[in-house]
N, C-alpha and C positions, 0 to 999 in steps of 0.2 A: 251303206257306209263303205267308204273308201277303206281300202288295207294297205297298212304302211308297205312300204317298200322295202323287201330284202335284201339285207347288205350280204352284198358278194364277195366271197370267201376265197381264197387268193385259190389261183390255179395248181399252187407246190407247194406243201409247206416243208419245213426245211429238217435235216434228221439233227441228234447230235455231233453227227461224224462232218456236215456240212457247214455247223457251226464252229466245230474244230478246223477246217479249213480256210472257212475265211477269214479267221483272226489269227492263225497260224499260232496253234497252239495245239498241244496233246489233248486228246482225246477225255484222260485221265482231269483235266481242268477241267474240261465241259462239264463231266459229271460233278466235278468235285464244287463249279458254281451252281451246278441245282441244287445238290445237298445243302449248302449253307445259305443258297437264295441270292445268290451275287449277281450274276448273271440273265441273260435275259431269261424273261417268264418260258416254261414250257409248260407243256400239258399233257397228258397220256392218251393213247390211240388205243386202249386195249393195255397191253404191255410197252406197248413202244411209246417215246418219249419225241414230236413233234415241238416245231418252233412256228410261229405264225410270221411270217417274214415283217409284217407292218408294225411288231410289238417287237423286234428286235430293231428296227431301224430305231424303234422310238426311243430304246434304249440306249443304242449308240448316243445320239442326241443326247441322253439325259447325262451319261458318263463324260461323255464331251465338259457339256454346260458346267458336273461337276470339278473335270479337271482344270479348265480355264479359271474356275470362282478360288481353288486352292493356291 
């Protein structure tokens, strides 16, 4: 029997601090949309707080789609 194939996990994923940069925003927001869940999905590495670059695009998209529908 054939074994699926593995999805390949991006080469960087991205920190809080680099999420804070590309939306130019304080650092203090990054955190403050994990807390409340606003923001795109992150996940823990241990202690540290990781972004998956391809669930942050999707999110852009989705915040787009919702600003455009407002």
């Amino acid at each position: 029997m054939a074994r699926p194939a593995m999805l390949k996990l991006p080469d960087l994923y991205l920190t809080p601090e680099d999420i804070a940069t590309m939306f130019r925003v304080p650092i203090e927001t990054v955190y403050h949309w994990r807390k409340q869940r606003t923001g795109p999905p992150g996940f823990r590495v241990g202690r540290h707080v990781r972004y998956d670059p391809v669930a942050v695009r999707e999110w852009v998209t989705q915040q787009s789609a919702l600003d455009a529908a407002a």
